[in-house]
C-alpha positions in Angstrom: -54.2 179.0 62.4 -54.5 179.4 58.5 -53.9 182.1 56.0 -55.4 180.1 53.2 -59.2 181.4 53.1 -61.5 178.7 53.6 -63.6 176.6 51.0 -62.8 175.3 47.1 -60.3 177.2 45.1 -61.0 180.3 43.5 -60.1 182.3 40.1 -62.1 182.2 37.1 -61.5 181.6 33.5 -61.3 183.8 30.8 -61.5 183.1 27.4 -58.5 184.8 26.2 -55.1 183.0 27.8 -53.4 185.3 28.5 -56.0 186.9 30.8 -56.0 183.8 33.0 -52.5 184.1 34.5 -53.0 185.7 37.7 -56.5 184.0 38.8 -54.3 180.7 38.1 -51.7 181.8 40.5 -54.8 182.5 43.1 -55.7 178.8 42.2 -52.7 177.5 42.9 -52.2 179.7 46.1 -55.4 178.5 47.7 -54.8 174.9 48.0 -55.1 173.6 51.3 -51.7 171.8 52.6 -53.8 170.3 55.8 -52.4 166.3 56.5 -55.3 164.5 55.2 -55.5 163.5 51.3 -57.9 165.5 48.9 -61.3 163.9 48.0 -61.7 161.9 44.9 -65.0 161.6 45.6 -67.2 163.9 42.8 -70.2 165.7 44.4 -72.9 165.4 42.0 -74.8 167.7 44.1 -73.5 170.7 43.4 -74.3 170.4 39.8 -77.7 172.2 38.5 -80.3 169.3 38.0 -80.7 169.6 34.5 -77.1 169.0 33.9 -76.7 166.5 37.0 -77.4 163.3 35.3 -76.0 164.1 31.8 -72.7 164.9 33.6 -72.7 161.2 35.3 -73.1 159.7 31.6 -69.7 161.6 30.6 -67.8 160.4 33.7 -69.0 156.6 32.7 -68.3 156.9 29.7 -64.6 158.1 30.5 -64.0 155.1 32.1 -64.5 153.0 28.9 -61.6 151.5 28.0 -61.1 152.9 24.5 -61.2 155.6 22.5 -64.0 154.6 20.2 -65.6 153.0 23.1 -65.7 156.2 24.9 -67.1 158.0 21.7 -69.9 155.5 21.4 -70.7 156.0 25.1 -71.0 159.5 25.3 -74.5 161.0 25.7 -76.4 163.2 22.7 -77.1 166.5 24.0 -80.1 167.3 26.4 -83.5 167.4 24.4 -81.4 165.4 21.2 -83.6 165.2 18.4 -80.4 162.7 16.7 -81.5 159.8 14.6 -80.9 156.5 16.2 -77.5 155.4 15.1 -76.1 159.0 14.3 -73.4 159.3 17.2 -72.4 155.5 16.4 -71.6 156.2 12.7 -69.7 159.3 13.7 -67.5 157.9 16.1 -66.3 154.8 13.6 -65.6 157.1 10.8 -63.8 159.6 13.3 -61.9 156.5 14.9 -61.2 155.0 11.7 -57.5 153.6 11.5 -57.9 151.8 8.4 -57.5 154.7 6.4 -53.6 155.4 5.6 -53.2 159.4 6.5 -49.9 161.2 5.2 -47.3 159.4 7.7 -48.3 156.4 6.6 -48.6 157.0 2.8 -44.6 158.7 3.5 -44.1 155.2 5.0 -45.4 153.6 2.4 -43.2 155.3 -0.2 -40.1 155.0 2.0 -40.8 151.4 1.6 -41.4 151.0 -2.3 -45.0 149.9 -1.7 -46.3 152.7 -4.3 -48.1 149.9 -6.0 -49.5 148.5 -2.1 -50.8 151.9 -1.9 -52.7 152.2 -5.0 -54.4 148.3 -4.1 -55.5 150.0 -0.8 -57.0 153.2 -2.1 -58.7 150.9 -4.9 -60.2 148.9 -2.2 -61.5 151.8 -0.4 -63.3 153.5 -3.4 -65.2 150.2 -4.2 -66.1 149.6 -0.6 -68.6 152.6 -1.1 -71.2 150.7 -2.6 -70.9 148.1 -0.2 -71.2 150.3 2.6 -74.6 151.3 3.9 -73.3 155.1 4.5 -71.6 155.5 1.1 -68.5 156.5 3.2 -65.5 157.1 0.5 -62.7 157.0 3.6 -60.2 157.8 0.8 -61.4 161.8 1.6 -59.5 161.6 5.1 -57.0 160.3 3.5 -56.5 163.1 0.8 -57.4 166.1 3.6 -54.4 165.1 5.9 -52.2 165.6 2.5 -54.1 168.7 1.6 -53.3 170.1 5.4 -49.5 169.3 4.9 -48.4 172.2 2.8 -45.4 171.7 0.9 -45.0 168.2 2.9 -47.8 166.8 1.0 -47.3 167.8 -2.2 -43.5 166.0 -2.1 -45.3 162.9 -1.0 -47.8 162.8 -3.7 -45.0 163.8 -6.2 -42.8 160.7 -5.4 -46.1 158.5 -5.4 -46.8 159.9 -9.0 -42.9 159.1 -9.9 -43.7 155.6 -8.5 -47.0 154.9 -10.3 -47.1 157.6 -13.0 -50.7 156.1 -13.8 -52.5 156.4 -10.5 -55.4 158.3 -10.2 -54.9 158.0 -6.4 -52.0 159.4 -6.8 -53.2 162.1 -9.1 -56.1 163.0 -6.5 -53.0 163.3 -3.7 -51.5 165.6 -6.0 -54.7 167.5 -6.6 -55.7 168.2 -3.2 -52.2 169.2 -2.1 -52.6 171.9 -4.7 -55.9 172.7 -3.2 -54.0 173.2 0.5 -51.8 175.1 -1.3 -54.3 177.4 -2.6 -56.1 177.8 1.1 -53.0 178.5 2.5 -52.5 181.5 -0.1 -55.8 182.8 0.0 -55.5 182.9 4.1 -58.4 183.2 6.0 -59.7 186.5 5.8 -62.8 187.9 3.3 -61.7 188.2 -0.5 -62.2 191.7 -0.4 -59.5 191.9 1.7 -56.6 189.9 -0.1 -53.6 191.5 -2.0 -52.8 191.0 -5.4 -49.9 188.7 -4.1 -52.3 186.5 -2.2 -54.5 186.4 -5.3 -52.5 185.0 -7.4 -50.9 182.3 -5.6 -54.4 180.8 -4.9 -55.1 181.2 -8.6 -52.3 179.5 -10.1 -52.4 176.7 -7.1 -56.4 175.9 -8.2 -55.4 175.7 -11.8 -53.1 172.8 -11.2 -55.8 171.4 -8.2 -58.6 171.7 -10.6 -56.4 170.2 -13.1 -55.9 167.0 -11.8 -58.6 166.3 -10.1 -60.4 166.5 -13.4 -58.4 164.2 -14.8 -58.8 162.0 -11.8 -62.5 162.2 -12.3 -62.5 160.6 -15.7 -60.0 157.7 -15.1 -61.6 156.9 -11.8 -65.7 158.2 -11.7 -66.5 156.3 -8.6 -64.0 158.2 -6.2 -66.2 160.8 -4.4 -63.7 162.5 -2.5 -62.5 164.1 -6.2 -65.8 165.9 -6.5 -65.2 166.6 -3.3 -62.3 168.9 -4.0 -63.6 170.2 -7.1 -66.3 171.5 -5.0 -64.1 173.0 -2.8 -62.3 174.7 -5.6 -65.2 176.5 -7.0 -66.4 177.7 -3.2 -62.7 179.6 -3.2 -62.8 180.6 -6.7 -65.9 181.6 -8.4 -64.1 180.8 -12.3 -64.5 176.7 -11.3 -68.0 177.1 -10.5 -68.8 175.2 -14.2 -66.4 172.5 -12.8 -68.3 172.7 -9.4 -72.1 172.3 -10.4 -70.3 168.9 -12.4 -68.8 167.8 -9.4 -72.3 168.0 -7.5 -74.2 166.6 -10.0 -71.7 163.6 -10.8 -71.5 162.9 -6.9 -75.3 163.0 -5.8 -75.5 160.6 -9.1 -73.0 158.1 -7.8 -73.7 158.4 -3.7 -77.0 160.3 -3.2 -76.5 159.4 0.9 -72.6 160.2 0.8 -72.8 162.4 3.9 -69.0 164.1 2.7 -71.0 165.4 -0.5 -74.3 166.8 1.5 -71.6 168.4 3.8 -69.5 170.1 0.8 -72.2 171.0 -0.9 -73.4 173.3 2.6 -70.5 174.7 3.4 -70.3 176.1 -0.6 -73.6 177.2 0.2 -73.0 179.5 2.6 -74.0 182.9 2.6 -70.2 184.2 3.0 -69.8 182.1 -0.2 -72.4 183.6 -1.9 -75.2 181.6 -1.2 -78.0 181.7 1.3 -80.2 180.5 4.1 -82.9 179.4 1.2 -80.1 177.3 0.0 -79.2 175.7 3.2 -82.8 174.7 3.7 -83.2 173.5 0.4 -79.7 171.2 0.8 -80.7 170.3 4.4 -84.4 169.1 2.6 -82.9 167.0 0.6 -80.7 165.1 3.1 -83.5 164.4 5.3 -84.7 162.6 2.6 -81.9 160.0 3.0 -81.4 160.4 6.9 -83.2 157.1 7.7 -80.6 155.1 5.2 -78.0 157.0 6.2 -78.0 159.0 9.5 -74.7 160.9 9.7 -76.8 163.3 7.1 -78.5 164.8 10.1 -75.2 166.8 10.6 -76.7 169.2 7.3 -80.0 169.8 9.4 -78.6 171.6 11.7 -76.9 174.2 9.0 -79.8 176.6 8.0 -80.9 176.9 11.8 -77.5 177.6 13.4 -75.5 179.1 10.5 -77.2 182.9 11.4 -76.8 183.0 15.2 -73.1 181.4 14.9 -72.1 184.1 12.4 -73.6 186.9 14.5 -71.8 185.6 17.7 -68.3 185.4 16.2 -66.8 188.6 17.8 -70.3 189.9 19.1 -70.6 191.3 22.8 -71.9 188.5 25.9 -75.7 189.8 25.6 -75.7 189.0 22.3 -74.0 185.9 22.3 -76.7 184.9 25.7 -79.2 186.2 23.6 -78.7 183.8 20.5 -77.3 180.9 22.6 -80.8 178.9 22.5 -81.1 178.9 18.8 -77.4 177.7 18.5 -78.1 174.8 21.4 -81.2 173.8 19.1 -78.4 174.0 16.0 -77.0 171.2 18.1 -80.0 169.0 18.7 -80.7 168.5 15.2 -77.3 167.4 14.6 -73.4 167.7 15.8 -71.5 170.2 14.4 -68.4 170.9 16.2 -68.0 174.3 15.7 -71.6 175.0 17.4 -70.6 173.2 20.1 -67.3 175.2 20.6 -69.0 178.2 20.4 -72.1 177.1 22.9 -69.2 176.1 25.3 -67.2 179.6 25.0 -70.4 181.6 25.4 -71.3 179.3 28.7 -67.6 179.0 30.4 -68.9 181.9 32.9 -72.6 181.9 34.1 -73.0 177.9 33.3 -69.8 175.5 33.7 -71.2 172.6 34.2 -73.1 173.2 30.6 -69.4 174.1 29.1 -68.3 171.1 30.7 -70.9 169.2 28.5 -70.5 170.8 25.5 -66.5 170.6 25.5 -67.0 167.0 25.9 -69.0 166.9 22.4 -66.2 168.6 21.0 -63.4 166.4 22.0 -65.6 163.3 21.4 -66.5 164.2 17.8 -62.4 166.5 17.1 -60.5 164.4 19.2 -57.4 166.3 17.4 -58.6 170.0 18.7 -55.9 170.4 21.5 -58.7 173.5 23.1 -61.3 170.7 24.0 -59.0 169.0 25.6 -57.6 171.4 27.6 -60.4 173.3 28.5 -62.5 170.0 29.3 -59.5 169.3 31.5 -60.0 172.8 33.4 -63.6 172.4 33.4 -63.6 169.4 35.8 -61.9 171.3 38.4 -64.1 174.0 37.7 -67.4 171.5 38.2 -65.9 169.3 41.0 -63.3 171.4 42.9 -60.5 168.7 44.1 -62.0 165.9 43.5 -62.3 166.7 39.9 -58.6 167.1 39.4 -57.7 163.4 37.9 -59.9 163.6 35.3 -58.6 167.1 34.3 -55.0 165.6 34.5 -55.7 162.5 32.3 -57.1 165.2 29.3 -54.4 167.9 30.4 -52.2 165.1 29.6 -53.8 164.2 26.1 -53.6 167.6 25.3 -49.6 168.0 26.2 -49.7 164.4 24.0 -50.7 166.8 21.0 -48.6 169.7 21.6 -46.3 169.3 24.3 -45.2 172.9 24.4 -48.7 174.5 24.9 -48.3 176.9 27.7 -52.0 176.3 28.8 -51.9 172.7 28.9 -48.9 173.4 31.5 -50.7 176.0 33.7 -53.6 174.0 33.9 -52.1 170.6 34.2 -49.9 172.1 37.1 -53.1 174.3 38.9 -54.6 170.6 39.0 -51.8 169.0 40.5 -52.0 172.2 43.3 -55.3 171.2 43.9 -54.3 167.2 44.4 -51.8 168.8 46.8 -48.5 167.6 44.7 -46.7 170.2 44.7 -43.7 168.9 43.2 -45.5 168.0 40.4 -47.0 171.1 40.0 -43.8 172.9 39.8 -42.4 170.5 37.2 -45.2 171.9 35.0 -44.8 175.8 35.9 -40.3 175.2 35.2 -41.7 174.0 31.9 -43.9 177.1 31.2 -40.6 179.3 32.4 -38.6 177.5 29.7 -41.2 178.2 27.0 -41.8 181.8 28.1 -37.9 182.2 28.0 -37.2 185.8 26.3 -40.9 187.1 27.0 -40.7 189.3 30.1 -44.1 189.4 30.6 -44.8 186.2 30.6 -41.8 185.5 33.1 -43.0 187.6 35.4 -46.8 186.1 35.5 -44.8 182.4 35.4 -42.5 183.3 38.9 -45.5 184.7 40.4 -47.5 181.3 40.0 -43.8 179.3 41.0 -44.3 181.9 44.4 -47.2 180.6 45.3 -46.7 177.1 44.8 -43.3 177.3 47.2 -45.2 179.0 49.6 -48.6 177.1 50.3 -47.2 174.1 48.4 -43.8 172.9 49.3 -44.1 175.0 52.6 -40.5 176.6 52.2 -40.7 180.1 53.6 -37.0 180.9 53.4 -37.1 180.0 49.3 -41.0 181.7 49.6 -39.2 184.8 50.8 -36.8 184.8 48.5 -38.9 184.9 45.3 -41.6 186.9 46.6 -39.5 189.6 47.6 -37.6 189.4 44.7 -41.1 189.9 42.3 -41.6 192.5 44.5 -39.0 194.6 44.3 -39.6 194.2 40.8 -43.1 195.6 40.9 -43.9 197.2 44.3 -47.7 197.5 43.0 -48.0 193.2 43.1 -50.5 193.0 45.9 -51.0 189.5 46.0 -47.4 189.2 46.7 -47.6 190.8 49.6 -50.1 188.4 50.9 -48.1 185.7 49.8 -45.1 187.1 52.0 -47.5 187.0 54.9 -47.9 183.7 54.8 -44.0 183.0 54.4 -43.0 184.9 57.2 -45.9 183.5 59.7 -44.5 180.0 58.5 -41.2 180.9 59.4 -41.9 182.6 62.9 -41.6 186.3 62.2 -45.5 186.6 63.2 -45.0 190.5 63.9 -43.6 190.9 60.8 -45.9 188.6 59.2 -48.9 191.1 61.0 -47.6 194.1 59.7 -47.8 192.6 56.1 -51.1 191.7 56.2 -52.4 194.6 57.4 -50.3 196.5 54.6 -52.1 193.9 52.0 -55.8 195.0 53.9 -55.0 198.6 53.1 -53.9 197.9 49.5 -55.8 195.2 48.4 -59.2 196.1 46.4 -61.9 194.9 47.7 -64.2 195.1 44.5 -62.1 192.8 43.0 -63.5 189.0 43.3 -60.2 187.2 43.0 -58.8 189.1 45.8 -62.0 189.1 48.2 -61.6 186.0 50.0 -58.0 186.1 50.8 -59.2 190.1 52.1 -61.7 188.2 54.4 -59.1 185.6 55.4 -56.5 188.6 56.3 -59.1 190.0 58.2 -60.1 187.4 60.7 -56.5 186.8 61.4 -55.8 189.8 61.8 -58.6 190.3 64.3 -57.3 187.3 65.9 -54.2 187.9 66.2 -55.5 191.7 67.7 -57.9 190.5 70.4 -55.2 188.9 72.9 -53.3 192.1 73.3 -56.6 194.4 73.8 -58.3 191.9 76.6 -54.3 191.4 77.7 -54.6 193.7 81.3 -57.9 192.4 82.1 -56.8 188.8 81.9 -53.7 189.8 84.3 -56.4 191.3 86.7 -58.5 188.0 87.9 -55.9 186.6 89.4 -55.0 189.4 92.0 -58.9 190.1 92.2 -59.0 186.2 93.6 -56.5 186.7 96.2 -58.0 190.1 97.4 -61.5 187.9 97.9 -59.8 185.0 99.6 -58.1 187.7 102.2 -61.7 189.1 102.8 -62.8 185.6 103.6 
């Protein structure tokens, strides 16, 4: 006899966090702890057909044996109206390891190779006009210095000390000004900064604009400093002479250099000051190019999606359902990462299997976003129950490999080792959340309460189930749950009139409206009416026996 209710795990997601605490300790409670090992076996059938076969394409291409590999082998969007070649080009520039990033230009300089580095950077500018793309790869270079706050600007310092004529070096120097600005500015609307906030950004543009001006006439070829100069006059409208240069030099140099087309949309925005006319106008020239160069599809999808993802940011669900289709086609004109964030958000609920998909795109093409991963790593569970669970754990696992003190990554990593029935393992990740959430009561209390379950339908130990449950509940006599959970613990250990009494105590309490708590309602029930039915049919059952004799003396 069970008091697990019957069927795949429940809880749903929510797409705040924090919200998600209790329906994971109802996913980790409902894992079965019958003898026989969980499926591994996924059930394409229980996908919606649309989705079915697209879903089978990501699961092969997971099991390529690379990272690029995988990018490369992961299908477009349904209904893709991408250029032949488009997903390819993406996935080598985002796999790129050729390009040095901070670390290794710290490394670099640790090693007195100032001069090696300035060779490299040279070789990288006049590979653009041998590649077919017009890729300058010094860009991602200079944005992982201009995301390094102060860290990047004491790199490109000591590379300037080194080579104090480097216009690589210069451009470092530039774009860690330009960080330096963001991060001043902060990220809400303009109206809204202080006087403080102001003026930092100010004075940090100045000294950007500075040197990547100078950068520009020593070294004319290197896109990415029009880049940043572009970006300078989008924060601050007193570069816009240096801005419409930048634009005019770059389209001259590399009129198919996607990082340009890009730039110049984003400054076109209508939060910036610009427009949907602009966006279409900017998109119309891309397409001009898209056959030579591809990647430029990305700018198609701008002037359709830019409205609808604007509108959705903070909107209510009917909205967000409501402009969902014209962000999906967004998407099928060309990746953009952010759409396809927000497509998967808005779908989490009615569609997972579409969420699934669209988390996918965001991992493949931001393999650095640490959400993708770990929502992609709930969302197999989600799609596949059970069997679902190792390919949640391998990107759980990437995830923790980025951050290894995300709480979420934890919870979700240890709910799918619940639903491979390793418990143990499960409870390694949930002591790791309690450490993390160490000095947050709140959080403590939501962390135990997951532990409670796990000891009690995992490791099967009612006397340390007892303990903690009645321990959370004498902290909050109002924790239903618990007192389902301490039905189970004290039917494990014997004490089935106790263990009665509890669950018909959980019966009254529990609320049925509420759709985390329904099935394990239903499951108190039928036991309960099991449990019932021997004691009411009890004197009848004692009857038969003398009615037997009484017929045999007859006889």
């Amino acid at each position: 006899m069970s008091l697990k209710p019957r069927g795949r795990p429940i809880g749903h997601r929510s797409l705040h966090r924090a919200s998600i605490l209790l329906s994971a300790v109802l996913c980790l409670c409902a894992m079965r702890t019958e003898a026989q090992a969980p499926t591994t076996t996924l059930d394409y059938s229980r996908i919606p057909s649309q989705w079915r076969y697209h879903i089978e394409r990501i699961v092969a291409a997971e099991q390529q044996p690379d990272a690029l590999a995988r990018c490369i082998a992961h299908p477009p969007p349904l209904k893709s109206m991408w250029p032949d070649g488009l997903a390819k080009a993406y996935c080598e520039q985002i796999h790129d390891d050729s390009t040095p990033k901070l670390a290794a230009i710290e490394a670099a300089l640790k090693a007195g190779q100032a001069g090696d580095l300035d060779a490299r950077f040279a070789g990288m500018v006049a590979a653009i006009a041998r590649d077919p793309f017009q890729r300058d790869r010094t860009i991602f270079s200079y944005r992982s210095v201009e995301s390094a706050d102060g860290r990047g600007l004491t790199a490109a310092q000591e590379w300037l000390k080194r080579t104090p004529d480097s216009p690589y070096a210069l451009a470092a120097r530039g774009f860690a000004y330009l960080g330096l600005a963001e991060k001043a500015r902060g990220t809400g609307w303009a109206r809204n900064m202080s006087d403080a906030q102001m003026r930092g950004m100010r004075e940090n543009l100045k000294l950007a604009v500075s040197d990547l001006s100078t950068v520009a006439s020593r070294q004319p070829k290197m896109i990415s400093t029009y880049v940043g100069l572009m970006n300078a006059a989008q924060l601050d409208g007193d570069f816009r002479e240096q801005g419409a240069a930048a634009v005019q030099s770059a389209l001259e140099i590399a009129p198919r250099n996607c990082t340009v087309y890009l730039a110049l949309s984003y400054s076109a925005q209508p939060k910036w000051g610009g427009s949907i006319k602009q966006l279409r106008a900017i998109a119309r020239l891309a397409n001009l190019h898209v056959r030579d160069n591809p990647l430029l599809a990305r700018v198609r999808s701008y002037p359709v999606g830019y409205a609808a993802y604007e509108r959705m940011r903070g909107s209510d669900d009917a909205t967000r359902q409501r402009l969902l289709p014209v962000l999906e086609r967004a998407f099928r004109l060309g990746p953009d990462v952010s759409y396809a964030e927000r497509i998967a958000r808005t779908t989490w609920r009615k569609e997972p299997a579409a969420s699934l998909a669209y988390w996918s795109q965001v991992a493949r093409f931001d393999p650095g976003e640490i959400d993708a991963w770990i929502n992609r790593g709930f969302s197999w569970t989600r799609v596949f129950g059970a069997a679902g669970a190792d390919l949640g754990i391998s990107d759980l696992r990437h995830a923790l490999s980025l951050d290894g003190d995300n709480r979420d990554a934890h919870i979700d990593l240890a709910n799918a080792y619940a639903l491979k029935r390793e418990p143990a393992r499960a409870e390694e990740q949930l002591q790791a959340v309690i450490k993390l959430d160490a000095g947050n009561a709140r959080n403590l209390q939501a962390d135990r309460r997951m532990l409670a379950g796990i000891v009690t339908f995992g490791h099967r130990d009612p006397v340390r189930a007892l303990q903690l449950v009645n321990g959370l509940l004498q902290e909050d006599a109002g924790w239903t749950f618990g007192l389902y959970l301490k039905a189970v613990a004290l039917w494990e250990s014997g004490n089935r009139s106790k263990s009665f009494d509890t669950l018909t105590l959980f019966v009254d309490k529990a609320d049925a409206s509420d759709p985390s708590l329904r099935p394990y309602v239903e499951a108190a029930r039928k036991l309960i009416a099991q449990i019932s039915a021997p004691i009411e049919r009890g004197p009848q059952r004692q009857a038969k026996p003398e009615q037997r004799k009484r017929s045999a003396g007859t006889r």
